[in-house]
C-alpha positions in Angstrom: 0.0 0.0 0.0 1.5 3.4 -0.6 1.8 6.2 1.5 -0.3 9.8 0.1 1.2 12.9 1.1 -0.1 14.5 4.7 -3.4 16.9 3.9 -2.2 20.1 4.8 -4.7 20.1 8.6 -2.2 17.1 9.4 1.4 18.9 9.5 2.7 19.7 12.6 3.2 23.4 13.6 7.4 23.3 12.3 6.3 21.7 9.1 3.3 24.5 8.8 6.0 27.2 9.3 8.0 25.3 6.2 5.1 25.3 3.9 4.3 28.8 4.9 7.9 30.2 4.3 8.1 28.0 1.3 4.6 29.5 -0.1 5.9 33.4 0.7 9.3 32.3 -1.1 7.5 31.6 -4.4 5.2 34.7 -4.0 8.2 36.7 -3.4 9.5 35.5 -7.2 6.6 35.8 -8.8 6.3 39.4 -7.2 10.0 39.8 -8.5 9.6 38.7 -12.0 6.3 41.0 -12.4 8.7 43.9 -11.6 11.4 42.5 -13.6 10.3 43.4 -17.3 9.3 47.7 -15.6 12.8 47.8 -13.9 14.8 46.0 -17.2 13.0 48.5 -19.5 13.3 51.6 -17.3 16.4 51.1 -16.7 17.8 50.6 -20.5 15.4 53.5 -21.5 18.1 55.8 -18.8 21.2 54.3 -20.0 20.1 54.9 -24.0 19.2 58.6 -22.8 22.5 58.9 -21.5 24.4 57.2 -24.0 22.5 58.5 -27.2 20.4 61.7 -25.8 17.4 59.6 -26.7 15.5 56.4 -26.3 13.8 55.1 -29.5 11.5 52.0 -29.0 13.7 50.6 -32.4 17.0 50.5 -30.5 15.3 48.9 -27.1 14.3 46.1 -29.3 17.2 45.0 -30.8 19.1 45.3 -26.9 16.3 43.5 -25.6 16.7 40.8 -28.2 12.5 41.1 -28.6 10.3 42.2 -31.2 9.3 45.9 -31.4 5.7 45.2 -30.7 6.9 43.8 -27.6 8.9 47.2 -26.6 5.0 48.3 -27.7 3.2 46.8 -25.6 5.7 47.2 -22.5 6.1 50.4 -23.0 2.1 51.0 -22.6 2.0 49.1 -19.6 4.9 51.4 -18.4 2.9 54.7 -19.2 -0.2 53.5 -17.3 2.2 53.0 -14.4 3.6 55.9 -14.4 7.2 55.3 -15.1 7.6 56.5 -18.6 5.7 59.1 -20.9 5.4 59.1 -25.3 5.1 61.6 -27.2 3.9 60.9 -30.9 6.9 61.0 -33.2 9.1 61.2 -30.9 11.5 59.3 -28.1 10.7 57.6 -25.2 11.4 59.7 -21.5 11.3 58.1 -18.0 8.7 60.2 -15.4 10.7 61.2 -12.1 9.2 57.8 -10.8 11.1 56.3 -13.6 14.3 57.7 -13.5 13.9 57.1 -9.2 13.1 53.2 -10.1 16.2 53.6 -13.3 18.7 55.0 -10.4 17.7 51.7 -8.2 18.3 49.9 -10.3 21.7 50.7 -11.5 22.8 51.1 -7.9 21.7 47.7 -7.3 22.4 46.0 -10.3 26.3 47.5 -9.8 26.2 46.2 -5.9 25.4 43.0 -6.8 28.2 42.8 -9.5 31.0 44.4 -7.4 30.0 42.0 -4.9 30.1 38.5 -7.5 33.6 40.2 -8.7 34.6 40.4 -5.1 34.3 36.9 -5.1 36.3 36.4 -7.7 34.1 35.7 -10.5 35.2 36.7 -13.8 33.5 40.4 -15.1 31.4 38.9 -17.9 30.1 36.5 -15.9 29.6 38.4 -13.1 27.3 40.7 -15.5 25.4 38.4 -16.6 24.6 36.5 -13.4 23.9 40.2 -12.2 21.3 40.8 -14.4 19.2 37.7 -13.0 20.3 38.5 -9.5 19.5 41.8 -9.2 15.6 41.4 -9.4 15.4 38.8 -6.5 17.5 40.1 -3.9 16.5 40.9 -0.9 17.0 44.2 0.9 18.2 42.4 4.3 20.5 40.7 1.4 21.9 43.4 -0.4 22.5 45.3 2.6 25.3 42.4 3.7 26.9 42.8 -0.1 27.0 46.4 0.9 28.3 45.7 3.9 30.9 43.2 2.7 32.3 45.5 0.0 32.4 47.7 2.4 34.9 45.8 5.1 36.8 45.0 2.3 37.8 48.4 1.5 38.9 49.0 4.9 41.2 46.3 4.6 42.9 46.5 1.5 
């Protein structure tokens, strides 16, 4: 005879607390990769700004590696939000809640990889695995690579 899995009224309270922290693990991901596509976006619209004086939905595309009626349809979700604003004919500019949630970004995006070259990974790498990173840390978490970089400053 073989054995079902417990219903979820017969775990004890330290496997409740498991389940529980495993179910707000999950949400906090999901939460993270809803943000993920706003923050990747807002943040490339700065850097093309910066780079180019302008942010056309063409060149976002083809960095993106998507479809321009992706960049579309992102970008009106982005506008509802508040984060960027069109105008007809002409590029794409970030809101002051944008360029707030741009600036974020980039500061933790460039945490994240000082701390992954601290370690000793090699720069590309470390950029790349940034780029994933970056959306699912934690604050707690990014406050000890802070830290971290930090004490190793002091010591060099």
């Amino acid at each position: 005879m073989s054995e079902t899995s417990p219903d979820i009224d017969d775990l004890s309270p330290s496997e409740d607390r498991t389940v529980d922290a495993q179910a707000d693990g999950f949400a906090r991901v999901r939460q993270a990769h809803e943000s993920e596509m706003a923050e990747d976006y807002v943040e490339l619209i700065a850097e093309l700004i910066e780079a180019t004086g302008e942010a056309r939905p063409v060149d976002m595309a083809e960095r993106l590696g998507v479809k321009p009626p992706t960049v579309t349809k992102n970008l009106a979700r982005l506008t509802r939000d508040g984060l960027v604003r069109r105008e007809r004919y002409r590029s794409i500019f970030l809101t002051e809640a944008g360029e707030e949630l741009a600036e974020a970004c980039r500061a933790r995006h460039q945490t994240v990889l000082s701390f992954l070259m601290a370690l000793g990974i090699d720069e590309e790498i470390a950029a790349r695995d940034a780029e994933g990173i970056e959306h699912h840390v934690s604050g707690a978490t990014l406050r000890a690579f802070e830290a971290f970089l930090r004490s190793r400053r002091k010591y060099r």
